[in-house]
N, CA and C atoms as an extended XYZ file, in Angstrom:
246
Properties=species:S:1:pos:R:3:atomname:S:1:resname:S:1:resid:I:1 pbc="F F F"
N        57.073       80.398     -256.224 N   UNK     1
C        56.025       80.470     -255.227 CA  UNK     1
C        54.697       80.108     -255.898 C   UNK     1
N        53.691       79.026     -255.362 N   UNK     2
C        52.837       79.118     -255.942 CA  UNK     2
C        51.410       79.651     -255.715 C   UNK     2
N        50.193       80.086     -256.625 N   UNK     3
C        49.333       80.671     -256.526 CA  UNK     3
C        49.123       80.994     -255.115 C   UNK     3
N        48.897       80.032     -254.160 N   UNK     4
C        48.339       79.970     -253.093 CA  UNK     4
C        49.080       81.100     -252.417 C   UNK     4
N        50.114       80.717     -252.161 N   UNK     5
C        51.522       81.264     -251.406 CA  UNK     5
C        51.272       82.354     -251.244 C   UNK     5
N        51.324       82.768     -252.910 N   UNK     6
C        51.142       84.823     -253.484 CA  UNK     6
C        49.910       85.140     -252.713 C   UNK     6
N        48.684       84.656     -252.781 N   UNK     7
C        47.603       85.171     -252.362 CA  UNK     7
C        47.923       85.447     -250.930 C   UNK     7
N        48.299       84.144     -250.173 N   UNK     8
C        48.327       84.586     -248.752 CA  UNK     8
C        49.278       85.342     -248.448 C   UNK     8
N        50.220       85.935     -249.114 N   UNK     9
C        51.333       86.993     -248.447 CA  UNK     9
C        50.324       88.339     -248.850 C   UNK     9
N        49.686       88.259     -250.276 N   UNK    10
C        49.043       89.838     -250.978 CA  UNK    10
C        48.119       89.812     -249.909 C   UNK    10
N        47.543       88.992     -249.225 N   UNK    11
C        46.352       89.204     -247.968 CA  UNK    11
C        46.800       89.447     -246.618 C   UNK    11
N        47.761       88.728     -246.495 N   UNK    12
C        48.237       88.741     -245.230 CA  UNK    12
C        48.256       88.403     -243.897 C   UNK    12
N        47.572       86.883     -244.892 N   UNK    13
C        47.531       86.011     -244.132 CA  UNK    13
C        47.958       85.278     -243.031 C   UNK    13
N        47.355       85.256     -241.359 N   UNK    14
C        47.885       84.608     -240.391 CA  UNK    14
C        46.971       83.249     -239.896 C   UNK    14
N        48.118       82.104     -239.688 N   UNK    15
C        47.521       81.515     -239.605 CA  UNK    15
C        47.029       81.170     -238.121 C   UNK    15
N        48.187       82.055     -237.258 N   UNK    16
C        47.806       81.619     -235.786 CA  UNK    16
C        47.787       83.379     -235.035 C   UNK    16
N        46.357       83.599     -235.558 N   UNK    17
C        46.589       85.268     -234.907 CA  UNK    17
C        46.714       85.210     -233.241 C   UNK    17
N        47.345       86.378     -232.602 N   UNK    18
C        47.588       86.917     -231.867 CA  UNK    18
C        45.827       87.336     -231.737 C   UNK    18
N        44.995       87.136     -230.673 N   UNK    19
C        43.764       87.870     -230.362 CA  UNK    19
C        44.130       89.377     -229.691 C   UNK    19
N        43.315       90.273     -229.845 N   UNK    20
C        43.482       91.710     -229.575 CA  UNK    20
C        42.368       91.480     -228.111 C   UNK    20
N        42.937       91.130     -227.238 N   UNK    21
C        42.347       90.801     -225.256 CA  UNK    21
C        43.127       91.665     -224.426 C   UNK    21
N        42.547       91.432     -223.631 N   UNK    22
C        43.720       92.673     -222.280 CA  UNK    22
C        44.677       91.638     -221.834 C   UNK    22
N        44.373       90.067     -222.209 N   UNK    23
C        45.127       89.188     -221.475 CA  UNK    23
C        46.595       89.173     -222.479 C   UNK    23
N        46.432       90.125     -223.792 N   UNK    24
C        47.692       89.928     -224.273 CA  UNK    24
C        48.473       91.851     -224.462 C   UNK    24
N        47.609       92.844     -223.752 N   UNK    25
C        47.927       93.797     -223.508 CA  UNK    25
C        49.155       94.125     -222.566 C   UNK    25
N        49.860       95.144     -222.681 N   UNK    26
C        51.085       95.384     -222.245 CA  UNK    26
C        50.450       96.019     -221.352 C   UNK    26
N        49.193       97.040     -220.593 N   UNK    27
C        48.595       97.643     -220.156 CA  UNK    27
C        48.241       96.702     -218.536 C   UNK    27
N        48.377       95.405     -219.144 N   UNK    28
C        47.291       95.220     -217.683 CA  UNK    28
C        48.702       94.604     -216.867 C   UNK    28
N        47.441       94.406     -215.938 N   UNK    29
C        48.546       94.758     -214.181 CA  UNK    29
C        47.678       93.341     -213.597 C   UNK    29
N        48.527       92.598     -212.676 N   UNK    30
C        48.127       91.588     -211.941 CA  UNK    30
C        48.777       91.286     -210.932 C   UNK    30
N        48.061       90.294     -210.024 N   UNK    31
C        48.906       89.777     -209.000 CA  UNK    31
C        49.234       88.512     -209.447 C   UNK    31
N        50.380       88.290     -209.134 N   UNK    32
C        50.875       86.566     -209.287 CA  UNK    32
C        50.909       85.639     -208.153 C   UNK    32
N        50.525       84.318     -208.095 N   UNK    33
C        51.043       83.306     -206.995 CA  UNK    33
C        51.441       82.480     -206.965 C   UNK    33
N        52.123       81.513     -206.630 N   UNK    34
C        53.424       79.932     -207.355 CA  UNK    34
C        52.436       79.671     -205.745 C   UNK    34
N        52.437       78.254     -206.259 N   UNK    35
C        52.202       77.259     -205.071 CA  UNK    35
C        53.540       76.922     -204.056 C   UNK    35
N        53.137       76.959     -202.615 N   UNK    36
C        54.838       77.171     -202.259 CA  UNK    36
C        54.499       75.337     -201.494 C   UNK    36
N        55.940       75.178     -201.244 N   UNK    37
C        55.716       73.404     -200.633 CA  UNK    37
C        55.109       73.351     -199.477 C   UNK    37
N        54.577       74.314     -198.661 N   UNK    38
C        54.157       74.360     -197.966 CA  UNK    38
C        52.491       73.560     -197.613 C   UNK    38
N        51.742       74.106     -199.139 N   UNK    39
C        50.686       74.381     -199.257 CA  UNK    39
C        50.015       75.519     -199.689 C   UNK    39
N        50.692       76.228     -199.342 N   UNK    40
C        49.990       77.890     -199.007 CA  UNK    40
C        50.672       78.310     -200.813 C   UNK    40
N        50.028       79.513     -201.450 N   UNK    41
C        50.397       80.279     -202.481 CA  UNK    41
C        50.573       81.126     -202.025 C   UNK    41
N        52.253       81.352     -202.385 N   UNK    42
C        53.094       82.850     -201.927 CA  UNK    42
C        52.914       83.820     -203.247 C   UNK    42
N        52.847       85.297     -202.986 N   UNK    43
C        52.598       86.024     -204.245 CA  UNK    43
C        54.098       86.555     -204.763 C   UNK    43
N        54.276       86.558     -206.007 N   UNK    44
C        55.253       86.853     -206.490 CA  UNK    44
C        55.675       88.213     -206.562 C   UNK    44
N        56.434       88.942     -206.404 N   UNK    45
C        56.752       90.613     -206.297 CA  UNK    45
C        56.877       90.592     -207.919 C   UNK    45
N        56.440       92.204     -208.497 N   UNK    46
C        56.886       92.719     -209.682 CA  UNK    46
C        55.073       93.147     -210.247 C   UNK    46
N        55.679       93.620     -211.250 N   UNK    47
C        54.207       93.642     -211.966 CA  UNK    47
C        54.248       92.547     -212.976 C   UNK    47
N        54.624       92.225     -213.491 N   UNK    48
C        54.260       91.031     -214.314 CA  UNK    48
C        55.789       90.260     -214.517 C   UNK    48
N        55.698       89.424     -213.639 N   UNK    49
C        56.981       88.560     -213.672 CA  UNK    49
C        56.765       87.772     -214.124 C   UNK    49
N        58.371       86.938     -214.321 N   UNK    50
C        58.648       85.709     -215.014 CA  UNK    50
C        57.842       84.757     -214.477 C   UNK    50
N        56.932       84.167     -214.786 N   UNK    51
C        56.340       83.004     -214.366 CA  UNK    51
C        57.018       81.848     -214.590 C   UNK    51
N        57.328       81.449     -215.711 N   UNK    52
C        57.895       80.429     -216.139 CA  UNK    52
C        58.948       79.628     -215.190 C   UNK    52
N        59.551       80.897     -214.423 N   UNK    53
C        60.880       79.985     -213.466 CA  UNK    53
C        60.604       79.312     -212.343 C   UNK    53
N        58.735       79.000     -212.517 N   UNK    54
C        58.338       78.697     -210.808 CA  UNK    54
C        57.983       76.897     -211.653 C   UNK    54
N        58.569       75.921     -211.119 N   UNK    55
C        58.153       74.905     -211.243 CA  UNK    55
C        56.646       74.315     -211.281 C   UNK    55
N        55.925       74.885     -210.097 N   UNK    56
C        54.935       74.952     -209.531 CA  UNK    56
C        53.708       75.654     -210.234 C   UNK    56
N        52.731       75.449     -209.838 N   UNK    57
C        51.547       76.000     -210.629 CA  UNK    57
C        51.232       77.391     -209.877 C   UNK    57
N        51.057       78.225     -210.918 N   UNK    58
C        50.858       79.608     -210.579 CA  UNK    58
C        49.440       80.478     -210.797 C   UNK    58
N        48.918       81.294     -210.275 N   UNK    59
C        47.610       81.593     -210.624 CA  UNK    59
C        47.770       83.177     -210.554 C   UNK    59
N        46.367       83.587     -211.145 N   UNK    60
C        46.851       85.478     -210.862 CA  UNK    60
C        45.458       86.142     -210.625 C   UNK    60
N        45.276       86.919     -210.145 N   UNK    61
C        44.255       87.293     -209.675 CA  UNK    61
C        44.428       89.122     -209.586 C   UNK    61
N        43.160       89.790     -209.186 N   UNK    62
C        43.238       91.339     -209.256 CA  UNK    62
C        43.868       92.233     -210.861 C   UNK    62
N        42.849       91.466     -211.407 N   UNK    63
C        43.438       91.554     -213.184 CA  UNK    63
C        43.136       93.497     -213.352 C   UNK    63
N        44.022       94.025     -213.415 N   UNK    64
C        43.316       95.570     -213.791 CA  UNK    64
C        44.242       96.217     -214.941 C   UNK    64
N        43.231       97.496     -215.430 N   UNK    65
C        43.455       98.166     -216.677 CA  UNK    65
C        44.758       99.291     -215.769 C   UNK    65
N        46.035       98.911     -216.509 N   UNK    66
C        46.890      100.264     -215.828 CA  UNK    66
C        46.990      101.281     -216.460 C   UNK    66
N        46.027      101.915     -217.125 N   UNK    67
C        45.891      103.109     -217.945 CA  UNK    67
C        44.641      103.601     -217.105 C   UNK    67
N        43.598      102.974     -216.621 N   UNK    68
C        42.380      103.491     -216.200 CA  UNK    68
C        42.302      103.139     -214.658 C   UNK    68
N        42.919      101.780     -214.579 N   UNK    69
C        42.887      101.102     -212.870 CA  UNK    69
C        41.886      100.653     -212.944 C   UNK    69
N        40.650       99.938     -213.708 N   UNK    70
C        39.558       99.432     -213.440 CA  UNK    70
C        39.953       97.969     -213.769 C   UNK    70
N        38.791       97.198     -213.337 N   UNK    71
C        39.099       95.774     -212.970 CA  UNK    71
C        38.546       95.774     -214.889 C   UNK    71
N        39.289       94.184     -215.068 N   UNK    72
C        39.746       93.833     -216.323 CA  UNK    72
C        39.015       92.419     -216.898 C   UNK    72
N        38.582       91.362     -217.291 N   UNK    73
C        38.445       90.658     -217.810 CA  UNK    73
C        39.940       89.986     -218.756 C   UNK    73
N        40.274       88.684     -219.032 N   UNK    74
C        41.339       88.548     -219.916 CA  UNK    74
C        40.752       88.409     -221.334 C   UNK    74
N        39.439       88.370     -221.713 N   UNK    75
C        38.960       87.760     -222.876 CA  UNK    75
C        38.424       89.620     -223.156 C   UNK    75
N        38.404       90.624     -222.413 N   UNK    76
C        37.518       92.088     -223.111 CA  UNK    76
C        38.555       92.384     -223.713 C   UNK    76
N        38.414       93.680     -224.522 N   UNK    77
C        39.163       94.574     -225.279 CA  UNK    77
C        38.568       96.105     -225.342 C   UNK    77
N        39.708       96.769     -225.874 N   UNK    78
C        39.347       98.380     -225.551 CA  UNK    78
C        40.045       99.055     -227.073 C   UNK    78
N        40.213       99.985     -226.917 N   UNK    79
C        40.484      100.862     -227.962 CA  UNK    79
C        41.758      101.342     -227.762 C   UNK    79
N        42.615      101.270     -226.466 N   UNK    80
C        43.861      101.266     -226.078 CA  UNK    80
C        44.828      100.259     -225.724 C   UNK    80
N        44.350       99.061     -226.601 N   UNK    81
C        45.141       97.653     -226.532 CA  UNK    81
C        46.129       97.901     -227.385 C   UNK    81
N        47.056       97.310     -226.575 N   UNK    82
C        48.813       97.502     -227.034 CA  UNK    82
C        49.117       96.536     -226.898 C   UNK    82
């Protein structure tokens, strides 16, 4: 292993951190919506569902803290981010 290597494991080094946001908190709560062929955006049931299986472009809205219930930002942070 060389110099470099050692240093960045003894530091602990990341090169693509994870940011500490509510948008990557297990805490927050949203609504989901998939564009339906209609036109119209139907909302998705669950608290945080699979998005991925909707072909379609999806958006989310009513972002809140489910520890406190207050409205959320995706870029704030708190002291109870999980």
């Amino acid at each position: 292993m060389s110099k470099q290597s050692e240093a960045k494991v003894k530091q602990n080094y990341c090169a693509k951190p994870v940011p500490q946001t509510c948008a990557n908190c297990k805490h927050l709560t949203q609504n989901f919506y998939h564009y339906h062929y209609n036109g119209d955006y139907v909302r998705v049931e669950g608290k945080n569902p699979d998005i991925e299986k909707y072909a379609r472009p999806t958006y989310s809205d009513n972002l809140r803290c489910g520890i406190g219930g207050f409205a959320v930002k995706k870029s704030a942070t708190c002291d109870s981010m999980e």
